[in-house]
Every structure is written in structure tokens, then in C-alpha cells.
N, C-alpha and C positions, 0 to 999 in steps of 0.2 A: 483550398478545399472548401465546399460550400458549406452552407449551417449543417443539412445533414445529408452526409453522403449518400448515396442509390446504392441498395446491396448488389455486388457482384460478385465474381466466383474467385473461387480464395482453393485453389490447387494446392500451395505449398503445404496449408493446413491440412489437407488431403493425406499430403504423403506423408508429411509429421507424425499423423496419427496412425501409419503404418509401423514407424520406426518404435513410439511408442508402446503398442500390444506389442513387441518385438520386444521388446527389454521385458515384460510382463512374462511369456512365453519362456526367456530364456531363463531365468529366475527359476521359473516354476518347475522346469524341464531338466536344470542340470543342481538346484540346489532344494528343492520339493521333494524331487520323486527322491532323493537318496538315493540316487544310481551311484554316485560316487563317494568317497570315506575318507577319512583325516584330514591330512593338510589341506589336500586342495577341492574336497568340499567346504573346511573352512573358507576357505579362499574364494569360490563359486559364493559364498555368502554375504560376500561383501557388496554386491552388483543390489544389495537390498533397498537402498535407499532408494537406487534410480528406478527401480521399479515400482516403489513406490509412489516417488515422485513422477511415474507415465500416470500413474490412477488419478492424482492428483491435476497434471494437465488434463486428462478427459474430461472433469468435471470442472476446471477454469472455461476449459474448450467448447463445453455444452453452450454454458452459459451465455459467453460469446457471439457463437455461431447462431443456437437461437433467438438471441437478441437483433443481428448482424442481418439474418434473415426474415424476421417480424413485417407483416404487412398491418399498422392498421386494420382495425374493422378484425380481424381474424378473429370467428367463435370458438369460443375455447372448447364447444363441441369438438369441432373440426379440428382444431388442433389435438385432444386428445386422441382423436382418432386415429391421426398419422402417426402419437409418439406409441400407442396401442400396437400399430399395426409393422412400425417399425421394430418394435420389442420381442413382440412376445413371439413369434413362428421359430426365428433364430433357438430364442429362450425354450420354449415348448421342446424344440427337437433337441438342443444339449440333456435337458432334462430327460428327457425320456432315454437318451442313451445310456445317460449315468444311473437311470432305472434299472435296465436292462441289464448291464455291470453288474450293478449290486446282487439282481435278481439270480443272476448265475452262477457270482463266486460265492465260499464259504470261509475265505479268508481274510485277513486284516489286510489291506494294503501297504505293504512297508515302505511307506512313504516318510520322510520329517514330523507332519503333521496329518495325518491319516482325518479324511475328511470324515464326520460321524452318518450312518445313513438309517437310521431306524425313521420309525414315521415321523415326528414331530420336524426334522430336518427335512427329509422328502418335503414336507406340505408345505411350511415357510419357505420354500426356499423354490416351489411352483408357484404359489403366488409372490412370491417378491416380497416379504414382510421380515424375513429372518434378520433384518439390519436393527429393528425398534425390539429386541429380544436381547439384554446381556450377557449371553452365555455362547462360546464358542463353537459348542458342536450346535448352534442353530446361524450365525451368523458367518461362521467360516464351512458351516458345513455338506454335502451332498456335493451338487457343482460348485467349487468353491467360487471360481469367478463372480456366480452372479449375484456375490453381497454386493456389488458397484453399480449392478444395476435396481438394486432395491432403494440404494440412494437418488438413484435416476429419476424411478418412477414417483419421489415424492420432490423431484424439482421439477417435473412436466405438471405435477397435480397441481402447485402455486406458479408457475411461467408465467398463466393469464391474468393473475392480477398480478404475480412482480413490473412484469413490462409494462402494466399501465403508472404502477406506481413510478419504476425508474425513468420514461420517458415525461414526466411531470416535475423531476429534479431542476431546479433552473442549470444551466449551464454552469455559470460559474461556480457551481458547488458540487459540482461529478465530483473533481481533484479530492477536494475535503472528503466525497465519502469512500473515494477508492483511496485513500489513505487511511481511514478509519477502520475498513474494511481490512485492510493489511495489518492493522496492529493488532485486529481481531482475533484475524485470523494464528500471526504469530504466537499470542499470551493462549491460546487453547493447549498447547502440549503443556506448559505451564500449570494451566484449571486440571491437568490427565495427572499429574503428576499425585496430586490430592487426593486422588478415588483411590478407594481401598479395594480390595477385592482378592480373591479366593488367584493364588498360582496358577500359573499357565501351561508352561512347558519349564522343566528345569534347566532347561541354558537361555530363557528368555526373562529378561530383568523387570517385565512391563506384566501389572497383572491384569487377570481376565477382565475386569471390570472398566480399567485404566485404558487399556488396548480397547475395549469395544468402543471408547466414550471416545474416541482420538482417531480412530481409523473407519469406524462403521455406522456410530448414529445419527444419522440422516439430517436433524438439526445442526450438529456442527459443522459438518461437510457442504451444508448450506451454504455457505460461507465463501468457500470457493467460487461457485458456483454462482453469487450476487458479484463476486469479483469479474467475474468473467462479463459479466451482464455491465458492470461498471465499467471495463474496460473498452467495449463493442462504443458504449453512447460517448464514451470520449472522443474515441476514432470516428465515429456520426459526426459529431460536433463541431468534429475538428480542432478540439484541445488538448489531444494526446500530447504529451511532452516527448520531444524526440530523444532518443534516449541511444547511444552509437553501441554499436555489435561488441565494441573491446568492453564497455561500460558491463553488459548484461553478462558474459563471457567472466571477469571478472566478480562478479557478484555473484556466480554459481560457484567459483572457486574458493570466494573467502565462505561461504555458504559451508560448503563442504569442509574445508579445512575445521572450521569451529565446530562443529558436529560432533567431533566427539566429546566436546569440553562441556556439552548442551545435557540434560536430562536425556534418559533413551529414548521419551516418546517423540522427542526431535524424530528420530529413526524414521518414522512414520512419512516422512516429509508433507505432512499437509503445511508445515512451515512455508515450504519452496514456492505455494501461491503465488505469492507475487511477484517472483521471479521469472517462473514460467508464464506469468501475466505479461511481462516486459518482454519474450522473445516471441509470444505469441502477437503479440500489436505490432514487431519489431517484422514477425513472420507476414503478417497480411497488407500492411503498409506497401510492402517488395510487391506483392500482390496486385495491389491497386494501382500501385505506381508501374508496375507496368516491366520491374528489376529483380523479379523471378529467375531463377536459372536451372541448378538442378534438381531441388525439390520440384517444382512446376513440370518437369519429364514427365510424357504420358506414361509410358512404365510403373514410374511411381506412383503418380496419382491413381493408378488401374490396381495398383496392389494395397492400398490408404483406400481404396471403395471397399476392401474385403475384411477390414479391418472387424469388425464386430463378429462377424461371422468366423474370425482369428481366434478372439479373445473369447466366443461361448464353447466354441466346440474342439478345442485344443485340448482340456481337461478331461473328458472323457476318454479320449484317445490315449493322454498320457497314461491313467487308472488302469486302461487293457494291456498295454505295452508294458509297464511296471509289474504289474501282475503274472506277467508271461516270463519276467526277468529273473523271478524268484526274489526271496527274501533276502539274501546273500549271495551277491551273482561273484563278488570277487572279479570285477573285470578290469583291463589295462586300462590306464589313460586313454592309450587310443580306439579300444574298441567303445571304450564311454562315450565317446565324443562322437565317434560312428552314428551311436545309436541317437543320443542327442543330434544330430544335423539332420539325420532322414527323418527321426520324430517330426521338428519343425519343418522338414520338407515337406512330405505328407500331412501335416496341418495346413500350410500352406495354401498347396494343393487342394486341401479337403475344404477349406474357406471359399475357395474359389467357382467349384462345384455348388454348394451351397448358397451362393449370396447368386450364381446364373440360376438354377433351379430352384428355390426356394425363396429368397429374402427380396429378388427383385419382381418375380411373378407376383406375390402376394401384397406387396407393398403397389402394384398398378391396379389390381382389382379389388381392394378392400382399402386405401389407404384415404382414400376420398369419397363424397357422395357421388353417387354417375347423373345427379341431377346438377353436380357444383362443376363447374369449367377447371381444367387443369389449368394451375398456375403456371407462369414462368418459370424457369430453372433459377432460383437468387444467386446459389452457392452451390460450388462442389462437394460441399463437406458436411460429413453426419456428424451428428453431436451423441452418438453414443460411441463404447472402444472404439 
């Protein structure tokens, strides 16, 4: 591998990030909405960590990706304008569906955690701000999804000096900080544990203040996010340490088993960083080299392009369908599951519609200047859900 590899298109990534908003989806869908009761919405509750830990990979993945992608010379005009135009149409139209919802019903959503929608939630949560707020009905609140991408929009706001600063690292000192970075990142559930703050949810052991500082505020999630960046200049560099599939596979296992012995805001898995760091290098490597197989399926990759357009507009959908299901629907296991499958079909489906009409028309006529030459295609893969 030469000093710095040529970006090229990294499919696998593609599809990962389909499967990821897919574990997010399922979460939200069968252990959120409270369609199901007792044991086996207990049971539906456990799937939390790894949902967690998809959020977590987006934001290793951001990082990465626009790192992996970076042209020199790139004005940070111009780049914000793509990560603008890539964001907000998606964002804008979740938004205003969950508008529309609230506009019509007169009822609580009986949902787990019933997102809050009076104005102050509404507004933070259209401009993308409700993350730097520690209170939950603004940061978990209205679309709930798009507190991940208020952390987004303040990793696009620093990108243009991170990559100048990370691509000025000398080589031999990546290693030193993407291990630094990992130890960082680890002691933060640790720092959450400290923060006092006002009860959450009474079956939730993490309080409001603890949870926002560990799962939503924008500086420590940061973190991930330099990981991912630290990761991309490795693999430039060509001093990624090769690391074998039992090895990473294994470290998700002991990861997991220790979890429960860990503080709850482990739960959160921003822990998992640098794990999900090691399958993603482990992911794009196959890529490069050329030993891709089923991730790299156009199928997949074609359903890993819809991904964002997944993860904004799935939520509203759930709010009408839940609402439609009544308070107390009392239904079988199997009609549960029913409606959970066609839910996510039809989002599915609805992403798809979406990102052809919507996310790709508007990203070709506003995503660049029509006085600047389209670039090459670097990558296959978006760096947001």
C-alpha cells in the first residue's frame, strides 16, 4: 500500500449502514412504540445496546468516510454546502410530517417514551440544536431520530479544520492518537456516571442529565467521530494494524458479556467506538483489496443508499400507526409482529420513494455550485444514517 491510498468506493460500507438504521428501526418499532407488554417487550429491550451501538457506528463512519473522501484544496464553503444539502430536504420533510401528526391528534402517543412536541421541541429539533439543551423533551424530543443528526451537523461545522489538523499528524503518531482517542472515548461513560440530574423514566437507572452528557452532547460524541477520522489516515497511510475477523468478533463478545458488570451508561455503547472502528477498517480493507462478497451485492448496496431517508422518515410513520393502534391494543404475538414487519416494510419502501424523488433530485441541483465541475464519484457511501 502506498504512503496515501486514492479514495475509492467502499460498497461494503454501503450496505453496513443499511443493516445498521435496521437494528435502530427495529428497536424503535417493536420496543418504543409499546405495541407489545410483559415479558417479551422486556425481551424486545434487550436489542438496546446494538442499537445503540448502530448510532455509534454512523458517527465512527461519518468520520471515516469523510475523511477517506477529502480532496485537498476542498473550501469549506463548498463542503458545507453539500453536508447542508445532503441533510436538511430529508430532515425538513420528517419534520414537517411529525408537524402534521401532532397538528391533528389530541392524544398522548402511548408510546415507552412519548416524544414531547410543544414549541420549544418543534424549533430545536428543525434547526438541529436540541442536542446542546439537557433536557429530554428537547433532545429526545419531536422526531426523535434527529438528535444524531444535531451531533452531525456540528461535526460537518469543524470537518474543515479537523482534516487539516489530522492530515498534518506525522505518521508515526496516528497509532498514539487513535489509541488515545479509544481511552477517551471508553472513561466518558465513566465522567456520565458523576452528573447528577433530575429522574428520567422510572425503570431507567441513568438520570436525565447523565444520559444527555453520554448519549447526546455533541462535544463528546465528538470523539467518535475524530476516531473514525483517525482511523480513515491510518488506512491512507497504510499503518493500519491488521487485525483478523476472529480477533474483532471476539472483542464484540467479551464487550458484551462485561456490560452488565460495567455502570448503565456503558448501555449507551459509545464504549463500542473502537470496536466498531476495528470492523469498519476490517470492512473497507475487503473493499480495497478487492475481497468483498456479500456486503458489496448491488441489492445491498441499493438498499445502504436509502439508508438516511430510513432513519428520518420511519418515525413519523411509526407515531400514525401507533396512534391508529390505540392505547391498549391487547394484540397476539403474532398479530404484533405482523404489524411490526409491514411497519418496516413500508418504511422501507417509503425511503426508497424518498431518497428517488426527493434526496437525489435535490442533492444534484443545489448540492454544488453550477459554476464548480462535478467531481468524481470517491465513494459509495454517505456519512450520514
Amino acid at each position: 500500500m502506498s504512503d496515501e491510498t486514492s479514495p475509492g468506493r467502499l460498497p461494503s460500507l454501503t450496505s453496513l449502514r443499511f443493516l445498521g438504521a435496521l437494528l435502530v428501526v427495529w428497536y424503535h418499532v417493536t420496543y418504543v412504540s409499546g405495541i407489545f407488554d410483559g415479558s417479551l417487550h422486556t425481551s424486545l429491550g434487550t436489542v438496546f445496546p446494538f442499537a445503540s451501538g448502530a448510532v455509534t457506528f454512523f458517527f465512527v463512519l461519518s468520520g471515516f468516510v469523510l475523511t477517506w473522501a477529502h480532496k485537498p484544496g476542498t473550501r469549506a464553503v463548498a463542503f458545507w454546502r453539500g453536508r447542508a444539502c445532503r441533510i436538511f430536504p430529508n430532515h425538513v420533510l420528517s419534520w414537517t410530517a411529525t408537524l402534521v401528526f401532532f397538528a391533528v391528534t389530541t392524544t398522548e402517543v402511548p408510546m415507552v417514551s412519548a416524544p414531547a412536541h410543544d414549541a420549544a421541541a418543534a424549533l430545536t429539533n428543525l434547526f438541529l440544536v436540541q442536542d446542546w439543551v439537557p433536557d429530554a423533551d428537547l433532545y429526545s424530543g419531536f422526531n426523535t431520530p434527529a438528535w444524531s443528526l444535531s451531533c452531525e451537523v456540528f461535526f460537518y461545522a469543524l470537518f474543515p479544520a479537523l482534516i487539516v489538523a489530522a492530515r498534518r499528524i506525522p505518521t508515526e503518531r496516528l497509532r498514539r492518537v487513535w489509541t488515545a482517542l479509544a481511552a477517551l472515548i471508553f472513561l466518558m461513560p465513566l465522567v456520565a456516571t458523576a452528573i447528577p440530574g433530575p429522574q428520567l423514566y422510572d425503570w431507567m437507572p441513568i438520570n436525565e442529565r447523565s444520559m444527555w452528557f453520554i448519549s447526546a452532547f455533541p462535544p463528546v460524541r465528538l470523539l467518535e467521530f475524530l476516531l473514525g477520522i483517525a482511523t480513515a489516515r491510518l488506512i491512507q497511510t497504510g499503518t493500519w494494524p491488521r487485525v483478523s475477523r476472529l480477533t474483532v468478533i471476539l472483542a464484540f463478545v467479551v464487550y458484551i458479556g462485561v456490560l452488565p458488570a460495567l455502570p448503565p451508561q456503558y448501555v449507551m455503547s459509545t464504549a463500542m467506538a473502537p470496536l466498531i472502528a476495528l470492523a469498519i477498517a476490517r470492512t473497507a480493507l475487503a473493499d480495497i483489496e478487492g475481497r468483498s462478497r456479500q456486503l458489496a451485492r448491488p441489492v445491498m448496496v441499493s438498499l445502504g443508499e436509502t439508508t438516511f431517508a430510513l432513519y428520518v422518515v420511519h418515525f413519523p410513520l411509526l407515531l400514525a400507526v401507533r396512534h391508529a393502534i390505540g392505547p391498549d391494543p391487547d394484540l397476539s404475538a403474532g398479530a404484533g409482529f405482523a404489524i411490526v414487519f409491514a411497519l418496516i416494510a413500508v418504511s422501507v419502501a417509503l425511503s426508497l420513494v424518498v431518497l428517488r424523488f426527493v434526496e437525489l433530485p435535490l442533492m444534484r441541483r443545489w448540492a454544488r455550485s453550477r459554476r464548480t465541475p462535478a467531481p468524481g464519484r470517491p465513494a459509495s457511501v454517505s456519512t450520514t444514517p
